[in-house]
N, C-alpha and C positions, 0 to 999 in steps of 0.2 A: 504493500500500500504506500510508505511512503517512499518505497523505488519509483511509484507512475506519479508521484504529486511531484516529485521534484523533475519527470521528464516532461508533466504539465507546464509546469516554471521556466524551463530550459525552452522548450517550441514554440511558447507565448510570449517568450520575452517578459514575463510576469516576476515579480518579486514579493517576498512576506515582509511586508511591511515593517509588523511589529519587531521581527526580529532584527531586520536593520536599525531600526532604531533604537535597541535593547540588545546589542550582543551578547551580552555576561548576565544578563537576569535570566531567572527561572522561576515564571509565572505558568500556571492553571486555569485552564477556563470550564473543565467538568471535573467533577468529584463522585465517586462511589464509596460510599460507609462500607459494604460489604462484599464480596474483600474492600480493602483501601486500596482503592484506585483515584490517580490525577494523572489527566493528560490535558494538553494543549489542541483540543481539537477545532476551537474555534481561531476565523485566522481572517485576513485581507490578501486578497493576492491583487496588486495593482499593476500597473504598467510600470517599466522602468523610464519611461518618458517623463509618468506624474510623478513622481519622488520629489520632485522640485517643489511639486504644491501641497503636498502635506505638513501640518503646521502643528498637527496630535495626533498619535493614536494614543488608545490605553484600552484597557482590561477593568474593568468594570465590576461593582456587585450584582447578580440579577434578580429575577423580579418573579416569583414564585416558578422557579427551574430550578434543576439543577446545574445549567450552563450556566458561565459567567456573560455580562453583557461586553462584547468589543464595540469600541468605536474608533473612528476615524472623522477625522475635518481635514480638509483641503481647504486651501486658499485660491479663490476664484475671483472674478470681476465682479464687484460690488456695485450697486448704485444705490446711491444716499436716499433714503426713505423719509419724507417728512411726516410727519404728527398726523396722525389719524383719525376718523372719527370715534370720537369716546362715547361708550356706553356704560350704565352704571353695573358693575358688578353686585345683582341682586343679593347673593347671598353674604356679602359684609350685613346685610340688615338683620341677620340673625344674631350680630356680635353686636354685646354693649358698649364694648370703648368706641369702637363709630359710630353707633347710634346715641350715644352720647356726645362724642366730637360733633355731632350734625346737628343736634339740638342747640349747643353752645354757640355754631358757626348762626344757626338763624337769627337765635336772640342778638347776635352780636351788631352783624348786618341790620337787625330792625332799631336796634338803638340808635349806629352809626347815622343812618338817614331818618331818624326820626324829626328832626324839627329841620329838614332841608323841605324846603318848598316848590325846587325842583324836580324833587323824587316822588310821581305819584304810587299807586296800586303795582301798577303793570310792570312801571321800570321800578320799584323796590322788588318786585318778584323776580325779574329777571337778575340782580345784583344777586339775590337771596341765591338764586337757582348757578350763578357764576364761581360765588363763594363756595358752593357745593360742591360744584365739581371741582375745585381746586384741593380744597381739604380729600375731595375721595382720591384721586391722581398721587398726593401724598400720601395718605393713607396705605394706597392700594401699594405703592411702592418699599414706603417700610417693612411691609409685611413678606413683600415678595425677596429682600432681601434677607430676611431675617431665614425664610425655608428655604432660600437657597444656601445660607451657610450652615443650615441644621440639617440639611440633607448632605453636602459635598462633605461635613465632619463625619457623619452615617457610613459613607462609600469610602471615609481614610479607614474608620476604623474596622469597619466590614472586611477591609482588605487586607488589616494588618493581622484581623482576626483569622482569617484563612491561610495567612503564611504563618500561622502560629497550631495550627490544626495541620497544616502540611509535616509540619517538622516536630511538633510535638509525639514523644513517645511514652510520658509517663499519660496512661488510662485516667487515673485520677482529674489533671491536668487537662486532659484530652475532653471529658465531658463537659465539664467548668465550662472552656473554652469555647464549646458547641453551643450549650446554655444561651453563655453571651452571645454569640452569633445566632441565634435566635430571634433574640429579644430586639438585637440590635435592625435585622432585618426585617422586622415584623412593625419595627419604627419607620422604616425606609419607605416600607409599602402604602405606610396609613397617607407618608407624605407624597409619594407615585398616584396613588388613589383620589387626593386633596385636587392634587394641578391636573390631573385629567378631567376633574368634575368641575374644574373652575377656572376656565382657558382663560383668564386675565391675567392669572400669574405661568 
């Protein structure tokens, strides 16, 4: 088997990525408990042309399997995206600190233009409805920072836990370790689960 994947590489002009990029590590992408087995079965084979536009790969924790998740980014021609239509992510209205921030943000706006004589019904409501969307935009983005660093510390430690499960030989130790790699991954998921039911972040 891997005598035809390497004369696959060889006639394609194709190259493994990962391990160009990682000569001296030994990384896992499936696991078996019984026997103990890891191999490296998941993989990029890309052209030796694109090598030039790759800018990561990496090996991943995944996401109720037993494979690990690979990825890969290329660098490609960009064009600059301006600001898009905002829509309100309904479900912050289940949480209290926004739905408090938004109450705070109204009273605020009706104090500020309350004795302007400028400011009727309509244009106090649109000021009201401006302030709103600014506080969610902030809002929506603290939050979005905050799971992405509770998730990328999730996939450091997921991963440190797996090379510690790889190389681990006391049984004791061994389970402990699986434990935490449980628990840890089972956090991972709630947060995979969170940003697919809530495309704003």
């Amino acid at each position: 088997m891997q005598n035809l994947y390497y004369c696959i590489m060889q006639n394609l002009d194709l190259r493994d990525v990962w391990r160009d990029e990682n000569p001296n590590d030994f990384r896992f992408t499936w696991r078996q408990r019984n026997p103990e087995i890891h191999c490296r079965l998941d993989f990029f084979l890309i052209s030796t042309s694109l090598l030039g536009n790759v800018s990561k790969v990496d090996i991943l924790p995944g996401f109720r399997t037993d494979h690990s998740l690979i990825s890969l980014h290329l660098k490609l021609n960009e064009n600059i995206k301006g600001p898009g239509f905002w829509k309100l992510n309904t479900s912050l209205l289940t949480e209290l600190p926004y739905v408090n921030l938004i109450k705070e943000t109204i009273k605020s706006v009706v104090v500020q233009y309350k004795d302007d004589q400028n400011v009727n019904e309509i244009l106090l409501w649109e000021m009201i409805k401006l302030e709103i969307r600014t506080k969610s935009i902030e809002y929506s983005k603290n939050k979005s920072r905050k799971i992405k660093y509770k998730e990328k510390l999730l996939e450091e430690e997921i991963s440190i836990l797996e090379k510690v499960i790889e190389q681990e030989i006391s049984v004791t130790k061994l389970i402990d370790s699986r434990k935490k790699l449980q628990i840890k991954q089972h956090e991972l998921e709630n947060i995979i689960e969170y940003k697919s039911s809530n495309r704003g972040f």
